[in-house]
FIMAR-115946 format. One record per residue (C-alpha): residue number from 1; residue in three letters; z, x negated, y negated. Coordinates in pm, whole numbers, padded with zeros to 5 digits. Each point is the difference from the previous one (the first is absolute). Example, Ala and Ser with C-alpha at 12.3 -4.5 7.8 and 13.67 -1.06 7.14 Angstrom:
<atoms>
<seq = 1	type = ALA	w = 00780	u = -01230	v = 00450>
<seq = 2	type = SER	w = -00066	u = -00137	v = -00344>
</atoms>
This chain:
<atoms>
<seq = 1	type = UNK	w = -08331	u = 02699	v = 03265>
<seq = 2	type = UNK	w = -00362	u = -00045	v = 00030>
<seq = 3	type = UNK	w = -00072	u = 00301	v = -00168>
<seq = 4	type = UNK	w = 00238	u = -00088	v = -00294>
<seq = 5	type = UNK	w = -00170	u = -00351	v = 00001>
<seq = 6	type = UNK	w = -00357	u = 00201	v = -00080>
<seq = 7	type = UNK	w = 00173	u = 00180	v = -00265>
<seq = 8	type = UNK	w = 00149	u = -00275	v = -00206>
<seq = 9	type = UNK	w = -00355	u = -00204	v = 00025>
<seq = 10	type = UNK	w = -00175	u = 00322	v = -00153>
<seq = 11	type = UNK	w = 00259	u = 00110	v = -00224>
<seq = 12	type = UNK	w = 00176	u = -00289	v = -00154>
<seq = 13	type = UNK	w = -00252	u = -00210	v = -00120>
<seq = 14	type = UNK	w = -00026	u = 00276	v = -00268>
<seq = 15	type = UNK	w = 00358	u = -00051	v = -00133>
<seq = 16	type = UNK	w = -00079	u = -00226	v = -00252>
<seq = 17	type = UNK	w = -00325	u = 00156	v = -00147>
<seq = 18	type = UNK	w = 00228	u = 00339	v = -00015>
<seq = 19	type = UNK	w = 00264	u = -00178	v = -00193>
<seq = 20	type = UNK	w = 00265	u = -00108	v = 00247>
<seq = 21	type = UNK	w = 00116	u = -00354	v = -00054>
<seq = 22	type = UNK	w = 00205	u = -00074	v = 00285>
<seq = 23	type = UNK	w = 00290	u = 00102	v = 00181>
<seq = 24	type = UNK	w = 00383	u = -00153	v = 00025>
<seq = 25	type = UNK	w = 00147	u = 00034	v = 00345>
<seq = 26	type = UNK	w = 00363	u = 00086	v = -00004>
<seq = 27	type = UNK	w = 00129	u = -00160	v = 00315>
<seq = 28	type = UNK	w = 00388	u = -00072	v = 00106>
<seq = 29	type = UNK	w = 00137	u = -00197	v = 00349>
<seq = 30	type = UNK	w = -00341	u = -00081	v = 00165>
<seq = 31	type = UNK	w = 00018	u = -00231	v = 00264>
<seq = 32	type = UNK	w = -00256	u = -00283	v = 00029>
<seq = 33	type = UNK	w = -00205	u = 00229	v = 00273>
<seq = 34	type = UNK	w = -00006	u = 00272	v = -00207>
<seq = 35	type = UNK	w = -00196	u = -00169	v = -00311>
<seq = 36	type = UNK	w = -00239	u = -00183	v = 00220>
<seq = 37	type = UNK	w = -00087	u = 00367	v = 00104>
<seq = 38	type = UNK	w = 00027	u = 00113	v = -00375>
<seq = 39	type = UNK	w = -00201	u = -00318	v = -00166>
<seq = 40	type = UNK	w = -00263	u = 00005	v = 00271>
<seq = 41	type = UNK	w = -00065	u = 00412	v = -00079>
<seq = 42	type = UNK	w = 00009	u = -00073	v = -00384>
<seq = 43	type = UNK	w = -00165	u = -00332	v = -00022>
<seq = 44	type = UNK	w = -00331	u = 00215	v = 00160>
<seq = 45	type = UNK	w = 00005	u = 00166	v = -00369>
<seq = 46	type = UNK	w = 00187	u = -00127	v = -00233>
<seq = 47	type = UNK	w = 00030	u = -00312	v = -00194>
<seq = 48	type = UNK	w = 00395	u = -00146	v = 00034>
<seq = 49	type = UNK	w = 00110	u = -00077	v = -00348>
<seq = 50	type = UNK	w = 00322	u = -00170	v = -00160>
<seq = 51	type = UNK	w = 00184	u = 00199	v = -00297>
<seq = 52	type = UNK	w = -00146	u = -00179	v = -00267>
<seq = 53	type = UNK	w = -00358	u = 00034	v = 00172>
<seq = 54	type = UNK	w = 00121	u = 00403	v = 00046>
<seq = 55	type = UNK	w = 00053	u = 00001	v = -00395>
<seq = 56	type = UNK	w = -00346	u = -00160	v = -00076>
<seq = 57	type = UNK	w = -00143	u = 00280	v = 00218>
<seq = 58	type = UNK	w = 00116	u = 00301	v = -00181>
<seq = 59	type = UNK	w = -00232	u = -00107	v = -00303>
<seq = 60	type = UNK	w = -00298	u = -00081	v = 00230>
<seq = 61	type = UNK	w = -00285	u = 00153	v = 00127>
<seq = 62	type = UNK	w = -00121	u = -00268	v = 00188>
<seq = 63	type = UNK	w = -00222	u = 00106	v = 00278>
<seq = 64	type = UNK	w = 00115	u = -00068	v = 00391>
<seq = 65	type = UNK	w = 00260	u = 00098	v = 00198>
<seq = 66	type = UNK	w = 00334	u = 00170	v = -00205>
<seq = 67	type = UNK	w = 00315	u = -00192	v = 00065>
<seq = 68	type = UNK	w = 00273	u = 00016	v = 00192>
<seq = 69	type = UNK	w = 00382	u = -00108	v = -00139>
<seq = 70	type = UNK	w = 00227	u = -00008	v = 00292>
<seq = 71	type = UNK	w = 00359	u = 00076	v = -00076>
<seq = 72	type = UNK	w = 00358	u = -00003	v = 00122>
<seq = 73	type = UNK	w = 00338	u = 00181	v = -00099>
<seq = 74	type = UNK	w = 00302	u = -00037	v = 00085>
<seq = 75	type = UNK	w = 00062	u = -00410	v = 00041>
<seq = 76	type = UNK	w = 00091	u = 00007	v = 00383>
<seq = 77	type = UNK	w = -00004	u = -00364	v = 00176>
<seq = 78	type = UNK	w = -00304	u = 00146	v = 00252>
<seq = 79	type = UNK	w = -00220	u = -00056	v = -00319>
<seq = 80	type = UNK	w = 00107	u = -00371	v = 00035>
<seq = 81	type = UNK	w = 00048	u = 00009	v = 00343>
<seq = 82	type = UNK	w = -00329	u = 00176	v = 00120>
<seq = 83	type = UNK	w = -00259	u = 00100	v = -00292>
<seq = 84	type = UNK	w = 00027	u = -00299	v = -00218>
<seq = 85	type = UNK	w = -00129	u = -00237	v = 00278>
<seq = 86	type = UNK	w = -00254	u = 00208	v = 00139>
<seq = 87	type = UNK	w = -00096	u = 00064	v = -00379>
<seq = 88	type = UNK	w = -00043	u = -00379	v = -00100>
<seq = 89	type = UNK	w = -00226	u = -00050	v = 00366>
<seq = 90	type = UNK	w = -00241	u = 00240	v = -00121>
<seq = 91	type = UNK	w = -00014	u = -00090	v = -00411>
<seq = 92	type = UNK	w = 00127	u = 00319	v = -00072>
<seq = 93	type = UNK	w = 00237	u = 00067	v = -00324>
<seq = 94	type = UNK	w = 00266	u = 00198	v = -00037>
<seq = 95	type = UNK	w = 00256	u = 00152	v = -00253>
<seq = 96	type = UNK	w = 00365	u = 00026	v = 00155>
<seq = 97	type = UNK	w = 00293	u = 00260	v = -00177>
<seq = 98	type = UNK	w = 00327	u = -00110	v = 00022>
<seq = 99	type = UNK	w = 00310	u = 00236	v = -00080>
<seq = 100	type = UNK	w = 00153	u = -00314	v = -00159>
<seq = 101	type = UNK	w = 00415	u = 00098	v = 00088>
<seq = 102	type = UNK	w = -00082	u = 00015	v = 00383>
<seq = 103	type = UNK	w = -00164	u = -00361	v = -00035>
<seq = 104	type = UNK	w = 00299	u = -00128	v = -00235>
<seq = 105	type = UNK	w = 00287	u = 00151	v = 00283>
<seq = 106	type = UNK	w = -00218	u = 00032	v = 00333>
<seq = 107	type = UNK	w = 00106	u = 00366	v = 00088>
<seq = 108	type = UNK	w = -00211	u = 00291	v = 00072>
<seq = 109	type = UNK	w = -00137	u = 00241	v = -00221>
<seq = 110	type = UNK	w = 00151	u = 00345	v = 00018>
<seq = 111	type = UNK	w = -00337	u = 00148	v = 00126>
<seq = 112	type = UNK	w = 00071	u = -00215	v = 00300>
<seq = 113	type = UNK	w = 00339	u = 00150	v = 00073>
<seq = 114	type = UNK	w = -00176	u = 00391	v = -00027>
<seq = 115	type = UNK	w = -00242	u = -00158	v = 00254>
<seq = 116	type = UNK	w = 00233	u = -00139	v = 00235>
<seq = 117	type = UNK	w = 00179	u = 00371	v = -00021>
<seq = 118	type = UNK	w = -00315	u = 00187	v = 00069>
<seq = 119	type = UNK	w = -00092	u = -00215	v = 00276>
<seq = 120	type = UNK	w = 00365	u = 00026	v = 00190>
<seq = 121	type = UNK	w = 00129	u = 00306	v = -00097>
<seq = 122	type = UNK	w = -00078	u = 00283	v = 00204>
<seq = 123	type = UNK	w = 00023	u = 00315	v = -00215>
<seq = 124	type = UNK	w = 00059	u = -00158	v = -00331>
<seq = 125	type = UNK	w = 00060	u = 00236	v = -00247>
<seq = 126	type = UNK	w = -00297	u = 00058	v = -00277>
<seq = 127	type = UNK	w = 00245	u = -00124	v = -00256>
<seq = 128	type = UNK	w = -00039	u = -00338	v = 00185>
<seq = 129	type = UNK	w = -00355	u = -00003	v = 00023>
<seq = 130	type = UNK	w = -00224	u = -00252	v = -00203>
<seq = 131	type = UNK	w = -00197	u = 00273	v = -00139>
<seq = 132	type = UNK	w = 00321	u = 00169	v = -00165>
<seq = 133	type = UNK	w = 00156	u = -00331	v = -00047>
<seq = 134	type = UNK	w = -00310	u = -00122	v = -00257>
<seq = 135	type = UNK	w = 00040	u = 00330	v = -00179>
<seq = 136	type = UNK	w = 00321	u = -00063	v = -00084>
<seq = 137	type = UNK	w = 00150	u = -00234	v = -00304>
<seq = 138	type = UNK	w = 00046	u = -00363	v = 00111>
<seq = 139	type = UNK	w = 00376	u = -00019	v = 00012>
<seq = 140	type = UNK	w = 00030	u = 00310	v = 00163>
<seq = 141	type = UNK	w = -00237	u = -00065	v = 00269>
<seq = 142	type = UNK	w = 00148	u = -00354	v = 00068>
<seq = 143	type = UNK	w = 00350	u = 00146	v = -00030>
<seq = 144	type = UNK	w = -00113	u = 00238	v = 00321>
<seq = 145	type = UNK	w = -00218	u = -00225	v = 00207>
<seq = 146	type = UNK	w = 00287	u = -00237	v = -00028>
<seq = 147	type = UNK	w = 00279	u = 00256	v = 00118>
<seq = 148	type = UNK	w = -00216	u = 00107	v = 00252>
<seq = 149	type = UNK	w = -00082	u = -00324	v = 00156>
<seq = 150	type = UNK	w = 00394	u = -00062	v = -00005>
<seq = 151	type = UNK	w = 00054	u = 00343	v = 00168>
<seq = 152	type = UNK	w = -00265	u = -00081	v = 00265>
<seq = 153	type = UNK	w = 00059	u = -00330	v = 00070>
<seq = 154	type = UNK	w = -00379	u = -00091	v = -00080>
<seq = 155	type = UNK	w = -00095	u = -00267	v = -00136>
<seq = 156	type = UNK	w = -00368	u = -00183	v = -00029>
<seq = 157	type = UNK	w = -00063	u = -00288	v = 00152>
<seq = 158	type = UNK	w = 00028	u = -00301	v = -00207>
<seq = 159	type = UNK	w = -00135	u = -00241	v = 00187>
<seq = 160	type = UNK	w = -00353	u = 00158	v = 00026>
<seq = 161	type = UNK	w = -00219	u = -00129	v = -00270>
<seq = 162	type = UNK	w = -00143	u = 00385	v = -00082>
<seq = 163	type = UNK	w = 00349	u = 00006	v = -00119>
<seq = 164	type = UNK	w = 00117	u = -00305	v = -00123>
<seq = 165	type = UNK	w = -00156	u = -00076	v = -00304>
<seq = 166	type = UNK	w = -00108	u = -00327	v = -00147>
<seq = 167	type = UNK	w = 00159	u = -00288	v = -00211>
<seq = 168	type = UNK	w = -00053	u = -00124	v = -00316>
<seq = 169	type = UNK	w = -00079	u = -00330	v = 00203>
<seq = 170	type = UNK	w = -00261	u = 00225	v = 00200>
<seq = 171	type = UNK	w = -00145	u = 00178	v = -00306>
<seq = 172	type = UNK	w = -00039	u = -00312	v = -00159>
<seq = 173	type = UNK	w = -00181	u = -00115	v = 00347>
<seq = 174	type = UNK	w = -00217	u = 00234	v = 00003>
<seq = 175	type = UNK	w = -00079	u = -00039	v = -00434>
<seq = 176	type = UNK	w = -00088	u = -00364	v = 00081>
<seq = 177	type = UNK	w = -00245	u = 00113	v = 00270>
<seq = 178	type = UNK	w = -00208	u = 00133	v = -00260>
<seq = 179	type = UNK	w = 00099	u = 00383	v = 00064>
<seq = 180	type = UNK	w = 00149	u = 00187	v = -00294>
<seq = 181	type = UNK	w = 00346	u = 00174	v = -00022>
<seq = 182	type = UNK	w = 00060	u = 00302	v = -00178>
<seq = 183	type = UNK	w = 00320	u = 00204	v = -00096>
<seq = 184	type = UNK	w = 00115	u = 00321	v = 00209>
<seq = 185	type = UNK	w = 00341	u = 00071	v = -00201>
<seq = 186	type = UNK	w = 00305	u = -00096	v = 00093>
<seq = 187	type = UNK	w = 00114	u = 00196	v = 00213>
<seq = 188	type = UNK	w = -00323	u = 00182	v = 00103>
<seq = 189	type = UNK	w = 00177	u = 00303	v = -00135>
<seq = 190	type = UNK	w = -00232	u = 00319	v = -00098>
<seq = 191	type = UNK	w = -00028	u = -00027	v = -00382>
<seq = 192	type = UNK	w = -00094	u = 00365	v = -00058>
<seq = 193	type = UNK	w = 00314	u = 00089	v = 00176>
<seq = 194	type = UNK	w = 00253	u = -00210	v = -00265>
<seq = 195	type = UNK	w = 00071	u = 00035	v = -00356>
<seq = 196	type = UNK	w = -00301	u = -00158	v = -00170>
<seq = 197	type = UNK	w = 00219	u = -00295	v = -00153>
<seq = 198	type = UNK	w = 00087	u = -00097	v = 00376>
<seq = 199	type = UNK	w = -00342	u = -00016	v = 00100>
<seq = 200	type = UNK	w = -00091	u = -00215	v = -00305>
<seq = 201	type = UNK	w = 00245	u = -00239	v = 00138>
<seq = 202	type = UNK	w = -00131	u = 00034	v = 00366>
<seq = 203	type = UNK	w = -00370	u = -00112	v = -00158>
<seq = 204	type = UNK	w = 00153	u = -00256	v = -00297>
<seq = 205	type = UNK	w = 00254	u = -00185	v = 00260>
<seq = 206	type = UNK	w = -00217	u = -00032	v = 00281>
<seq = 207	type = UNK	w = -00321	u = -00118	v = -00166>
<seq = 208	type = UNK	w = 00258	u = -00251	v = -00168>
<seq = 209	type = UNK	w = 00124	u = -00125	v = 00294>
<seq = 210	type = UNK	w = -00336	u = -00054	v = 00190>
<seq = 211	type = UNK	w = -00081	u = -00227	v = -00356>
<seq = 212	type = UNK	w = 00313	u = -00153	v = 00037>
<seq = 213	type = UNK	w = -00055	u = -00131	v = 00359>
<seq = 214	type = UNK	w = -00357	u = -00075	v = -00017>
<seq = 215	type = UNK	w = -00024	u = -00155	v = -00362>
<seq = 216	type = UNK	w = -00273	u = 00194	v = -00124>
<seq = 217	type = UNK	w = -00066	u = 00336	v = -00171>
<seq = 218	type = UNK	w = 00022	u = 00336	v = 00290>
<seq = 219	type = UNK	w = -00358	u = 00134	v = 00018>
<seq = 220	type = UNK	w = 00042	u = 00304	v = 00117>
<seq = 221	type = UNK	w = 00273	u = 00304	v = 00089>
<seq = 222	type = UNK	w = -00023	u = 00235	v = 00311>
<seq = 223	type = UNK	w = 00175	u = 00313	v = -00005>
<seq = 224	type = UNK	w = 00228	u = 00106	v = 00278>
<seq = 225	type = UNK	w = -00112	u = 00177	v = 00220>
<seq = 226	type = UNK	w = -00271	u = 00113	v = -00275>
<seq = 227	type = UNK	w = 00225	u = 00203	v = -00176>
<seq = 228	type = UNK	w = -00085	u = -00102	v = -00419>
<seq = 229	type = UNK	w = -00085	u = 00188	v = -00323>
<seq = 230	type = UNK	w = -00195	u = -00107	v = -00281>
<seq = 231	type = UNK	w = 00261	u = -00097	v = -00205>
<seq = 232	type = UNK	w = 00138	u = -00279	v = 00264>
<seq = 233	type = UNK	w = -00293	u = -00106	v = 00071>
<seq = 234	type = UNK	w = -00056	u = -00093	v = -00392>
<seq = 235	type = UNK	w = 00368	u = -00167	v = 00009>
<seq = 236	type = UNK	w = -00106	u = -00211	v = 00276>
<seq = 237	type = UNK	w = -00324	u = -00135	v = -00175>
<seq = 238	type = UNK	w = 00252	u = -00093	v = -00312>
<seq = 239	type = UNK	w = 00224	u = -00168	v = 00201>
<seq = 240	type = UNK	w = -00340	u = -00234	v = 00083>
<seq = 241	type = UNK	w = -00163	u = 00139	v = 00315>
<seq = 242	type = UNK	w = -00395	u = 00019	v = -00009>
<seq = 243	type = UNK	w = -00014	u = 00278	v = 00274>
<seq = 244	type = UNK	w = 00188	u = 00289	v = 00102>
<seq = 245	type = UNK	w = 00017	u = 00132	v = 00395>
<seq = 246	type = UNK	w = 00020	u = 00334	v = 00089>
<seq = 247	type = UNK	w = -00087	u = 00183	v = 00366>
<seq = 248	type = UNK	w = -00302	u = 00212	v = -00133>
<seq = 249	type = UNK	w = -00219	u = -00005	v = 00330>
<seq = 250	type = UNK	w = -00319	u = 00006	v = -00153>
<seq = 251	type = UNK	w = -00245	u = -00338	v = -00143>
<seq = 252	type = UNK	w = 00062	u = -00175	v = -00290>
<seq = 253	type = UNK	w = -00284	u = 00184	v = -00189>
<seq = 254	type = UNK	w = -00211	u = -00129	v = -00303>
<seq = 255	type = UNK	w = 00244	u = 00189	v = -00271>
<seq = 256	type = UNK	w = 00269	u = -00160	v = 00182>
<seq = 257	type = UNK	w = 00318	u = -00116	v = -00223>
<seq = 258	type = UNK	w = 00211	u = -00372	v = 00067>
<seq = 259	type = UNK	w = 00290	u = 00213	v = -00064>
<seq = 260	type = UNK	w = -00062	u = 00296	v = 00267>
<seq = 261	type = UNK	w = -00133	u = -00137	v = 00290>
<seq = 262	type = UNK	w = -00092	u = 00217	v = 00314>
<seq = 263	type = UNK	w = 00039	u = -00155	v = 00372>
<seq = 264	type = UNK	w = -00004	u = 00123	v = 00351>
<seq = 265	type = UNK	w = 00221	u = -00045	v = 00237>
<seq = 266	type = UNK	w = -00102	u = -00172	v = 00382>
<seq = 267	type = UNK	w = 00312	u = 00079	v = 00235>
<seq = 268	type = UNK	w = 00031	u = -00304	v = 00265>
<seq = 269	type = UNK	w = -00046	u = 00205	v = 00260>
<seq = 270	type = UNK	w = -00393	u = 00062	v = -00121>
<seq = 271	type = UNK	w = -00285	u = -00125	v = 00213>
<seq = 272	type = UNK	w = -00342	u = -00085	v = -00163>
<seq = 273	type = UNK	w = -00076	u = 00376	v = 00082>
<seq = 274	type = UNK	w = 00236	u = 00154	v = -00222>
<seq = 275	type = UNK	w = -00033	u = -00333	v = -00235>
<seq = 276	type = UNK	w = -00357	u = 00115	v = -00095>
<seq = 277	type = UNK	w = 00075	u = 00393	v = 00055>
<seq = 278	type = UNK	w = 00283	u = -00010	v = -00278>
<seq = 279	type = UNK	w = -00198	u = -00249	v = -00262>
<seq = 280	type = UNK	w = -00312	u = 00269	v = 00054>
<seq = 281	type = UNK	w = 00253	u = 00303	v = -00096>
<seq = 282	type = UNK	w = 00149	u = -00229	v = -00290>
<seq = 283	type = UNK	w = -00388	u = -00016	v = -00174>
<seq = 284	type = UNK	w = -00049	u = 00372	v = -00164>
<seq = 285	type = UNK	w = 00389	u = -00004	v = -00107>
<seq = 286	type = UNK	w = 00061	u = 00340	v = 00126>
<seq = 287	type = UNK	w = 00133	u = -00009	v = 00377>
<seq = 288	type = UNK	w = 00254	u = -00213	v = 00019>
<seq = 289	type = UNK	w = 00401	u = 00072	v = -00088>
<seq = 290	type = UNK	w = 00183	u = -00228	v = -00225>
<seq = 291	type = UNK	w = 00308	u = -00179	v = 00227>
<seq = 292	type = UNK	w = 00157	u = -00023	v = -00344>
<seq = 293	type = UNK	w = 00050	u = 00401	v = 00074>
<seq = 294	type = UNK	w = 00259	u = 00129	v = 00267>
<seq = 295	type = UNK	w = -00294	u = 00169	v = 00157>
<seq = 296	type = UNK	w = -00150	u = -00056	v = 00382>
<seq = 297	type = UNK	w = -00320	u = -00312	v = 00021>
<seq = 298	type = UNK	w = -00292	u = 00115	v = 00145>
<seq = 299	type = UNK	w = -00078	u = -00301	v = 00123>
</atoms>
């Protein structure tokens, strides 16, 4: 860690002058603990920003530290539960991506029944793994995670928040504490792996649906798990987004687009270590794999 801490003070006070902005963290079900570890590591380098204040900063080249948007897929109640709170102690903003049918019904996403197979499963077939699974279209890769759960007897557990995702009554919690909500689809299905008119609803219904709860316009769209083309990411600015999500681990660079927007992903698991270690690989834009891929993390 020391080491890595020399590095960063040499290297990344050059980020900006070479044209890097910022970056956006992609994080998911960190506990309390785990962003005290991740704000204090950042917060050495980076200047926490909101999503508007993210926006601003793609047009600027303003001199200081690059910024830092921290965000969070997914809409699990451990972002209410844990991150929120320990977010508000330390003034630190936030965008939050809610699949909006798993907050109108309160079940879990279908991801969350693959995991809950290839955690108790001993020998599960590679038909059943996540990797095939998000390679597959939607329907068909519900159709066999649900069979399969059935056939095992597995289920996840619904009463942990990593699973249980929020409320509308939650979302709009959190939207009143000043942190921004976002739209993940509805059904955090893969939209290059559906016809394109189905994932043109995914995008249209669940940016409609965060409006609809929160009263004002969706800013901003996160693909699941990363997976987007061009052409969706232009449907979601018409249907009134400002910014577009995707899981390119690299920094939001000074040809950067609204519509196209790289972030890395910070596993909960990470220590300040590998914190600093994965932000350092993330600054050329060359080392890292994009999650969005069915392809092994380095990191």
């Amino acid at each position: 860690m020391r080491m890595l801490a020399v590095v960063a003070r040499v290297v990344l006070p050059f980020a900006r002058p070479c044209g890097r902005r910022g970056i956006i963290i992609n994080n998911h079900n960190q506990t309390a603990r785990q962003m005290r570890v991740q704000i204090d590591a950042l917060g050495r380098y980076f200047t926490f920003v909101d999503h508007e204040g993210m926006v601003r900063a793609l047009g600027s080249r303003g001199r200081g530290k690059p910024f830092c948007l921290l965000t969070f897929d997914d809409g699990k109640r451990v972002n209410i539960l844990e991150a929120a709170p320990e977010l508000r102690r330390r003034g630190v903003p936030a965008v939050f991506y809610v699949v909006s049918d798993a907050a109108g019904r309160g079940t879990p996403l279908w991801i969350d029944l693959a995991n809950a197979l290839e955690e108790n499963v001993e020998g599960l077939p590679a038909e059943l793994r996540v990797a095939t699974l998000k390679e597959l279209p939607h329907d068909e890769a519900v159709r066999r995670v649900t069979a399969a759960c059935a056939c095992y007897q597995i289920s996840p557990d619904q009463a942990d928040p990593a699973v249980q995702p929020m409320s509308w009554d939650e979302i709009r919690s959190l939207h009143a504490q000043g942190f921004t909500i976002g739209a993940h689809g509805r059904r955090h299905g893969i939209l290059t792996e559906m016809p394109e008119e189905a994932a043109r609803d995914e995008i249209r219904e669940s940016t409609r649906a965060v409006s609809e709860a929160l009263g004002v316009p969706c800013p901003s769209f996160a693909f699941p798990n990363g997976n987007g083309t061009e052409r969706l990411a232009r449907y979601a600015l018409e249907c009134g987004v400002t910014t577009v999500m995707t899981t390119e681990p690299r920094w939001v660079g000074a040809s950067a687009r609204p519509a196209w927007l790289p972030r890395v992903q910070l596993y909960a698991k990470y220590d300040a270590g590998r914190v600093i270690a994965k932000v350092l690989a993330a600054l050329p834009g060359l080392f890292l794999r994009d999650p969005g891929r069915p392809r092994p993390e380095k990191f």
